[in-house]
C-alpha positions, 0 to 999 in steps of 0.5 A: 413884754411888759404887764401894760402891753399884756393889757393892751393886748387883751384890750384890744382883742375884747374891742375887736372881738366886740366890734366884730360881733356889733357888725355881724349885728349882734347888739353891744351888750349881746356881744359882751355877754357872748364872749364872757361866756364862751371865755368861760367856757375856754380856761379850766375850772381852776383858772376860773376860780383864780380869776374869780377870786382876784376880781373879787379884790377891790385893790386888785381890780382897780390895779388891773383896770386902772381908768375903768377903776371908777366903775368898781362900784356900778359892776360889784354894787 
């Protein structure tokens, strides 16, 4: 599998959990907070601070989010 179809994938799933969620009624912003949390509360604290750290590069994260890249400011800043 190629890294573009990983993220594919794992986009996908997000729209989809986030949808479901929207539908059930929770609002948007709920429904992100929600999954945020419960995915951290699913992977090893080691994972978390790999993660952690690598989004915590500019470089890194615009590589990873490619078109959402333009938004680094507003989420960090």
């Amino acid at each position: 599998m190629s890294l573009e179809n990983g993220f594919n994938i794992v986009d996908d799933a997000l729209t989809l959990a986030t949808k479901d969620l929207e539908q059930r009624g929770m609002p948007s912003d709920e429904a992100h907070i929600a999954l945020l949390i419960r995915l951290r509360a699913t992977v090893s604290p080691d994972v978390l601070k790999v993660a952690e750290m690598l989004s915590e590069d500019p470089e890194l994260f615009s590589a990873i989010n490619d078109d959402k890249a333009q938004n680094v400011d507003s989420v960090i800043g």
